[in-house]
C-alpha positions in Angstrom: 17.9 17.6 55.7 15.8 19.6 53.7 18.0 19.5 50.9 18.1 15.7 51.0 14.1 15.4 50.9 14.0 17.7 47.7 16.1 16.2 46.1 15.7 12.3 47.0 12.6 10.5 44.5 8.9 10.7 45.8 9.8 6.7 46.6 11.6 7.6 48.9 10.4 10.1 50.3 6.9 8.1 50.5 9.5 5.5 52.3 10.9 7.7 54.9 7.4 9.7 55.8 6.2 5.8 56.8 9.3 5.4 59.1 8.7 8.8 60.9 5.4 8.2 61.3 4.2 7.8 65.1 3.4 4.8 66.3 5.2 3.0 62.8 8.9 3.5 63.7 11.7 1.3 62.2 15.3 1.0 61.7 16.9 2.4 59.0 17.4 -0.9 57.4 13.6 -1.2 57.7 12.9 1.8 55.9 15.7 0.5 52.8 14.0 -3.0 52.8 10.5 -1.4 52.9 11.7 0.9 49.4 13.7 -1.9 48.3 10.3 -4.0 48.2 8.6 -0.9 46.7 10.9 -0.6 44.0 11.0 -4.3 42.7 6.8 -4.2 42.5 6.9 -1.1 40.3 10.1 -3.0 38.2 7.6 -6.2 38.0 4.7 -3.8 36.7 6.9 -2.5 34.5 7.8 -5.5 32.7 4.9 -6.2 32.1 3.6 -3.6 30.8 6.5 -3.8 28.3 5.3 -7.0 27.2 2.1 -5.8 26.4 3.5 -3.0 24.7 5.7 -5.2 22.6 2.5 -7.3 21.9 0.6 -4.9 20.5 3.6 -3.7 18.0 3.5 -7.3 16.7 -0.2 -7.2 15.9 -0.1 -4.1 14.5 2.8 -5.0 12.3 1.0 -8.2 11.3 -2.4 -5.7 10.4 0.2 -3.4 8.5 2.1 -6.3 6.7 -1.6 -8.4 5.8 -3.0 -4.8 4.7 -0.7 -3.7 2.2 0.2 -7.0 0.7 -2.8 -8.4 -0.5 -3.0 -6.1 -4.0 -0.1 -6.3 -6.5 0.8 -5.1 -9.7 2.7 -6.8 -12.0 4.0 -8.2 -15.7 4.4 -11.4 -17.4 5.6 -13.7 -20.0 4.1 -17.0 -20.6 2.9 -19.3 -23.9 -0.9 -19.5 -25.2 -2.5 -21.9 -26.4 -6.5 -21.2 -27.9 -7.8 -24.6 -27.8 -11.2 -23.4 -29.7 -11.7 -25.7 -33.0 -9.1 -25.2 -35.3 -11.4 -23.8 -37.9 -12.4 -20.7 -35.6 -8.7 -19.7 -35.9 -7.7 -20.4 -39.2 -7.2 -18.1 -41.9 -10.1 -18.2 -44.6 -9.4 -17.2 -48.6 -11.0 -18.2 -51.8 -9.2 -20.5 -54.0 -7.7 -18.6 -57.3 -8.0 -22.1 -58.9 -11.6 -23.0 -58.5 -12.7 -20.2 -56.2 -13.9 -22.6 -53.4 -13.2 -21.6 -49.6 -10.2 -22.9 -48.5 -9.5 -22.3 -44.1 -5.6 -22.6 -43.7 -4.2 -23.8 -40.8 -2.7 -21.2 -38.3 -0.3 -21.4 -35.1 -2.4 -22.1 -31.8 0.3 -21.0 -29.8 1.6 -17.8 -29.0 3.7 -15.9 -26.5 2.1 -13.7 -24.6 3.5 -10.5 -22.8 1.0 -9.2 -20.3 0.1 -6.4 -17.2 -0.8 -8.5 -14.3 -2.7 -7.4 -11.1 -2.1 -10.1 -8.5 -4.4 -10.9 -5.0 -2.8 -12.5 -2.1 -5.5 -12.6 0.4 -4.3 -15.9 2.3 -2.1 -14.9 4.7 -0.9 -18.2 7.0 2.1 -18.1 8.0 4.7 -20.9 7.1 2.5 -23.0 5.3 2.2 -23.1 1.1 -1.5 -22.0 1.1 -0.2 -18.4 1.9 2.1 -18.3 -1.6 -1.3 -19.0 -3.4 -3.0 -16.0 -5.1 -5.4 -15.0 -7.9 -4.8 -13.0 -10.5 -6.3 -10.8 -13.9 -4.6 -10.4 -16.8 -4.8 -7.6 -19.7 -2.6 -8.9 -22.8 -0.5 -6.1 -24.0 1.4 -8.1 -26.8 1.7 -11.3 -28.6 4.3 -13.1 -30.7 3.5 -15.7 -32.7 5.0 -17.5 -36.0 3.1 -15.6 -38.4 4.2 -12.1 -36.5 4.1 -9.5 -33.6 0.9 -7.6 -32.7 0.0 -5.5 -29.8 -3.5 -5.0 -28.8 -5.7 -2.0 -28.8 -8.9 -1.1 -27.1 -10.6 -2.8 -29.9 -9.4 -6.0 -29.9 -8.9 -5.8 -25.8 -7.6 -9.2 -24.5 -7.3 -11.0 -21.0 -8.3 -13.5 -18.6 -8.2 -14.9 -15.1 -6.1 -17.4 -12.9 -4.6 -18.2 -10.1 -0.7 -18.2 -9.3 2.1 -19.3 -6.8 4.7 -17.4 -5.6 8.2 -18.8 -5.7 9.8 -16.0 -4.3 9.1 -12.2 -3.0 8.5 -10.6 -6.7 8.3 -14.0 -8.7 5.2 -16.4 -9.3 3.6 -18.7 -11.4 0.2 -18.5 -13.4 -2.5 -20.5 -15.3 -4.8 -18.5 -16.7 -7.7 -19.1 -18.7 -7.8 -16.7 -21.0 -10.3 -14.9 -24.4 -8.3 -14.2 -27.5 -10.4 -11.8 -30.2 -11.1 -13.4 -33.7 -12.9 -12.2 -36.6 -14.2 -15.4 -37.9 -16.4 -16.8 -40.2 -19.9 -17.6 -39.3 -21.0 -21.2 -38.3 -23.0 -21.7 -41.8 -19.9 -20.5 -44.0 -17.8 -22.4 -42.1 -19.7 -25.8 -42.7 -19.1 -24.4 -46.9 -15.4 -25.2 -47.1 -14.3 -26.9 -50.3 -17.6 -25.4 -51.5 -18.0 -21.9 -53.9 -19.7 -19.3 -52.0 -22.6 -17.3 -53.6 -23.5 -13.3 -53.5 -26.9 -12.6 -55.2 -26.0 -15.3 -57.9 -22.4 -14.4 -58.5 -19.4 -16.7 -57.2 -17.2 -15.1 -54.3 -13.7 -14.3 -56.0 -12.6 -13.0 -52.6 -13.6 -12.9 -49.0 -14.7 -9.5 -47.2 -14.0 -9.0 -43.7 -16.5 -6.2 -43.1 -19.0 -8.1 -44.3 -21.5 -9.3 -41.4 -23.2 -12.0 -43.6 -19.8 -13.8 -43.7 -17.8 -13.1 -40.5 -18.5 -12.6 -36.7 -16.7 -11.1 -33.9 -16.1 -13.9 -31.0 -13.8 -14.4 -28.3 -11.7 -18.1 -28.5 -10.7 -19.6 -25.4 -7.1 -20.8 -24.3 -5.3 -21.6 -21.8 -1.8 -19.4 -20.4 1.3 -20.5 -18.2 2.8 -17.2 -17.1 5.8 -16.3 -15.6 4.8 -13.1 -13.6 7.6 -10.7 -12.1 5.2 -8.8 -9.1 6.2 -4.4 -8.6 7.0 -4.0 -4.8 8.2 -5.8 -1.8 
């Protein structure tokens, strides 16, 4: 007997003190309905405290998931188009025939190959809003008709937009966006067709570094990216 009670699970044991005690006595069957009973409570408890368990582990995972997806870095490749008058982007030169200032036309558009850091912060789930984003752009090269630069820190390049995601690591962007120009000042500009004069003496040729003639300004355009995103 005494090797049964060590033995047997304090359930139990809890079960058949209660039967032995005096003035409580039942049958044996009594005694198994009694732990019977005992042991579906605890079962019920348990269950439930599994559910709450298992809640928990989905908000947590939802915190986790929301946390570390709302930052993203990323590339793209999209067209350019600087839609600042024409005459801000064109290429300036004196005539050799009758040394006037002539502004040839250049190419708008451009494509644009950029690094991309991406913001997610909607997070609704099942519904389009949470594929919407925002992003900020840093142009690392452009391609164009006339020929292929990359930018340095001098000439540094970007913009802002907003995007869609089409799928995990793809998205869309429109971006507005500041392109560098060294142009020619506002009161040169209105000179074209006209000679231009230094200290009497008819400009043959045009001098970049000069400060009387050209000015350093950022052009605004307008981007459509294709943006691949780093990351799950």
């Amino acid at each position: 007997m005494s090797h049964f009670l060590r033995n047997c699970s304090p359930l139990v044991f809890a079960g058949l003190m209660m039967a032995a005690a005096p003035g409580r006595a039942q049958s044996p069957n009594d005694t198994l309905k009694t732990i019977a009973k005992d042991v579906r409570g605890i079962q019920e408890q348990l269950r439930g405290s599994n559910a709450e368990i298992k809640e928990i582990q989905t908000q947590l995972n939802k915190m986790a998931e929301t946390k570390g997806g709302v930052i993203h870095f990323a590339v793209s490749l999209g067209v350019r188009f600087i839609y600042d008058k024409k005459e801000y982007f064109g290429e300036p030169s004196i005539s050799p025939i009758d040394s006037t200032l002539q502004i040839d036309s250049k190419d708008r558009g451009a494509v644009i190959i950029s690094g991309v850091i991406m913001a997610t912060p909607f997070v609704t789930k099942g519904s389009w809003v949470s594929n919407l984003g925002f992003v900020a752009n840093v142009n690392l090269a452009e391609i164009s008709s006339e020929n292929l630069n990359t930018f340095n820190n001098k000439s540094l390049e970007g913009g802002l937009g907003i995007s869609y995601r089409l799928q995990s690591n793809f998205a869309l962007a429109v971006t507005y966006d500041l392109v560098y120009s060294r142009r020619l000042r506002d009161y040169v500009l209105i000179r074209k067709g006209d000679k231009l004069f230094d200290n009497g003496k008819v400009l043959t040729e045009l001098n970049r570094e000069s400060n009387n003639l050209f000015i350093d300004d950022n052009l605004s355009s307008l981007s459509l990216k294709f943006i691949y995103r780093f990351g799950k």
